[in-house]
C-alpha positions as CSV (number, residue, x, y, z in Angstrom):
1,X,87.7,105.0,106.2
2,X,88.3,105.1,110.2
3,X,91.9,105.1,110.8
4,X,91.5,101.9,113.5
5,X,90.0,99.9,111.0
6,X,93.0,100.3,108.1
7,X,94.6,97.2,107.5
8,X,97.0,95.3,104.6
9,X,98.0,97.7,101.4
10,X,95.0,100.5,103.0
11,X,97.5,101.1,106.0
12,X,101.1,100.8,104.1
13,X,99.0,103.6,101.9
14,X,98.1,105.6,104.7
15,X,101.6,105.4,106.6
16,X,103.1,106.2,102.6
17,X,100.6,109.4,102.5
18,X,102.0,110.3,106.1
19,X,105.8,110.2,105.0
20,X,105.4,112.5,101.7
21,X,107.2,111.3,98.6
22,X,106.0,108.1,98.1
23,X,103.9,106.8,95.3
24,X,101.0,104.4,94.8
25,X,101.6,101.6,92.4
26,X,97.9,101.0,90.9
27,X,98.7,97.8,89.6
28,X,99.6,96.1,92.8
29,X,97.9,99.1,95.0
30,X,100.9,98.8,97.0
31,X,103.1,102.1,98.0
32,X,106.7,102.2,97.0
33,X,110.0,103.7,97.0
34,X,112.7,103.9,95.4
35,X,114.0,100.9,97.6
36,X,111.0,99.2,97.2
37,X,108.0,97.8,98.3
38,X,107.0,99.2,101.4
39,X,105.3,96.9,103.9
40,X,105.3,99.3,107.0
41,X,102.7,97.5,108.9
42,X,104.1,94.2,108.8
43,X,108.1,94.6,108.6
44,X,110.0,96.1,111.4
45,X,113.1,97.4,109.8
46,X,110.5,99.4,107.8
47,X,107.4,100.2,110.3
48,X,110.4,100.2,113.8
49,X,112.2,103.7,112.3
50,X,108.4,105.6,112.5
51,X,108.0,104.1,115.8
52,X,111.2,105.5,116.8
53,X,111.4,108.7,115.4
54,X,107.7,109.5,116.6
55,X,107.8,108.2,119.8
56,X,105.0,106.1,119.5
57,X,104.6,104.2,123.1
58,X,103.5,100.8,122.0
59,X,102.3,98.1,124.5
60,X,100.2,94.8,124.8
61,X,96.6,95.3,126.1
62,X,94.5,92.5,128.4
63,X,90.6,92.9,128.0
64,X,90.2,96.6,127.5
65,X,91.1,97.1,123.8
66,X,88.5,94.3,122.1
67,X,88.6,91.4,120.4
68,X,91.4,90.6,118.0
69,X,93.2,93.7,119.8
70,X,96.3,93.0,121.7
71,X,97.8,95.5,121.5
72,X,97.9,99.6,121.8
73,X,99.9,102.3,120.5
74,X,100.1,105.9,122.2
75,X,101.6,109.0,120.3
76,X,102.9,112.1,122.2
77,X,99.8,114.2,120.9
78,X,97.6,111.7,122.8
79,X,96.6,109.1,120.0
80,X,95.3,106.0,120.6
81,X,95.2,103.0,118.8
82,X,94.6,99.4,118.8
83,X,95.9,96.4,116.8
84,X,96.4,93.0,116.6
85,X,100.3,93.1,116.4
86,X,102.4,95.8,117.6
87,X,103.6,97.0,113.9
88,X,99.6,97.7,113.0
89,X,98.9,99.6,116.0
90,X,101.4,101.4,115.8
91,X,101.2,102.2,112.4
92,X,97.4,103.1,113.0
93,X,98.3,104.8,115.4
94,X,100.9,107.5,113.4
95,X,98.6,108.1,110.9
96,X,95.7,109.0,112.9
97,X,97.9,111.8,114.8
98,X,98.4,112.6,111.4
99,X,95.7,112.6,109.0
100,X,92.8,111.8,111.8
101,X,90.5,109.4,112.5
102,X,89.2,109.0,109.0
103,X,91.1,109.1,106.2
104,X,90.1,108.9,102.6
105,X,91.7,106.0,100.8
106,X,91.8,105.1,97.2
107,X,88.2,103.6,96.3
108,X,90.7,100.4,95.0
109,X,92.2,99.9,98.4
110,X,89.2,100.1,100.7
């Protein structure tokens, strides 16, 4: 799946993947931790620490980045990505310097 296209339990999967020992519960297809649920691309005090710690320049776009698109997230290795809120940009945007533009996600998340 294209990294700028991940979105809901997909992304928190992907983010997971990118922060090692996390697992996959297949029952809700949702990643946790031992604290919890984790909801990277939609709550702050869990997605703001990766923006932080990586850098990640995040910003609100006007016209260039397409519809539904307002905002953009750059990562010190040159990454680029696009989102409708800050958190999923962002959060695209830190897997894709990651794992790449595609990443292969669990047939039951995609």
């Amino acid at each position: 799946m294209k990294t700028s296209e991940l979105t809901g339990a997909a992304l928190d999967w992907a983010v997971a993947k990118c922060e090692g020992g996390w697992i996959l519960d297949m029952a809700s297809f949702t990643p946790h931790h031992s604290l919890g649920r984790m909801n990277f691309a939609t709550n702050w005090s869990q997605g703001g620490p990766i923006i932080e710690r990586e850098r990640l320049l995040v910003q609100p776009e006007i016209g260039k980045a397409g519809a539904g698109n307002a905002w953009s997230a750059i990562a010190m290795d040159g990454f680029e990505c696009f989102g409708p809120t800050p958190l999923i940009a962002a959060m695209r945007c830190y897997v894709a310097s990651k794992l790449g533009d595609e990443v292969e996600i669990p047939e039951e998340l995609s």
